[in-house]
N, C-alpha and C positions, 0 to 999 in steps of 0.2 A: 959795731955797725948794726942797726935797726932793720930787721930782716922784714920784705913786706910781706902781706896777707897774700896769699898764691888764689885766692878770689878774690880780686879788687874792682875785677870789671863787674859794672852796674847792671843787674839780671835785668831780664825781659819777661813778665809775664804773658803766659799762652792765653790768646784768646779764644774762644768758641768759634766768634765768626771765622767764615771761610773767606779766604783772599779773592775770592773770581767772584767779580762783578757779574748779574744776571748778562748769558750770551757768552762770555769769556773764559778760556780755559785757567783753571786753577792754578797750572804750573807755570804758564810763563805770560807773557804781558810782550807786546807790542812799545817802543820809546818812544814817544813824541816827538825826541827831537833829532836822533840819526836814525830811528825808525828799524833799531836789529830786536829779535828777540831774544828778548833778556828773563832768563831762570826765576823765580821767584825764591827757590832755595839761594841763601846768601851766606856765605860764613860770618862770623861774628855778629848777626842782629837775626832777631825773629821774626822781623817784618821790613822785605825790599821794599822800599818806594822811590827808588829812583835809580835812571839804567847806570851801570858800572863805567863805560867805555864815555856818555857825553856827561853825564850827571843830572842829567835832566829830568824832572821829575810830573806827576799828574795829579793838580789837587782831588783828590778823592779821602783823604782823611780830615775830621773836624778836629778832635780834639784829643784822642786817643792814637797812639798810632795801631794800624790796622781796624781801627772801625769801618772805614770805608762810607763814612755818613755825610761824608759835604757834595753839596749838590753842585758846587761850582767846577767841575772840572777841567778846570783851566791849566794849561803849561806852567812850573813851576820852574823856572830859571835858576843855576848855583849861582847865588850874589857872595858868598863869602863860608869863613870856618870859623871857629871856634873851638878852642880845649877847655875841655872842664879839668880840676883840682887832679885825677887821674890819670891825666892824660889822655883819655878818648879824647877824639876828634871829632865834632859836630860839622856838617855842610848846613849852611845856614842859603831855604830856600827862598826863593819871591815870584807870588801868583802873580802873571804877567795879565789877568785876565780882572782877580779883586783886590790884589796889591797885599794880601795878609804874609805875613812872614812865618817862616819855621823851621825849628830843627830838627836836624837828621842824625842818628847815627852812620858812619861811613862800613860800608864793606870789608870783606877783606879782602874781597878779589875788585876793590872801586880802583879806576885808572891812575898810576899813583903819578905819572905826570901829570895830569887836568887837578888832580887834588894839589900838586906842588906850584901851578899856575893860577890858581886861584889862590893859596896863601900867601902868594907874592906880590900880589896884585897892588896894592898899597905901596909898596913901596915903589913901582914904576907910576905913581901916580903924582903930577908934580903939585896938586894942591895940596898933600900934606908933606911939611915939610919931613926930611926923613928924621929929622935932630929929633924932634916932638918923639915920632913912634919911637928910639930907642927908648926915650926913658921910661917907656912905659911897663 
């Protein structure tokens, strides 16, 4: 049996920039969308952007995560997941405000019913048939 690499999760580079928006405390962030405050320390990622408990996220990154450079800051809705070849699990987010799409790493402490409710989603969906998604 092929024993795996005991680091297989995909690192995170540190950034310089600091997390807190000018005004903003460093350590924790306000949710947009159940409005609790939520830690900025997360297990498993280097960089929160989105609360644990709704999923709900704030466009404030362009293209890096933790840059903190997009000027849109608009609610970012969890539309869906995704796993990469690893098995990480991505929330795949949607600016409700410029419609840009993105992925997330998940937490370790992300609410693992809303994360189990949104991979399900498809299949209570009656435009795709469910025959199609298994073969996929």
């Amino acid at each position: 049996m092929a024993r795996r690499h005991a680091r297989s999760v995909r690192p995170q580079r540190r950034k310089e920039r600091a997390h807190a928006l000018p005004g903003e405390r460093g350590d924790a962030f306000r949710c947009v969308g159940c409005r609790l405050d939520v830690p900025m320390a997360a297990p498993g990622t280097a960089h929160r952007n989105h609360c644990p408990h709704c999923l709900s996220s704030l466009h404030v990154d362009r293209r890096v995560p933790g840059d903190r450079a997009s000027g849109c800051r608009g609610r970012m809705a969890a539309l869906g997941l995704s796993v990469r070849q690893n098995g990480e699990w991505l929330l795949i987010h949607h600016c409700l405000t410029c419609g840009e799409l993105s992925a997330n790493r998940i937490a370790g402490d992300d609410n693992a019913l809303a994360l189990l409710r949104i991979a399900v989603r498809p299949l209570s969906d009656s435009r795709v048939p469910v025959r199609a998604m298994l073969t996929l």
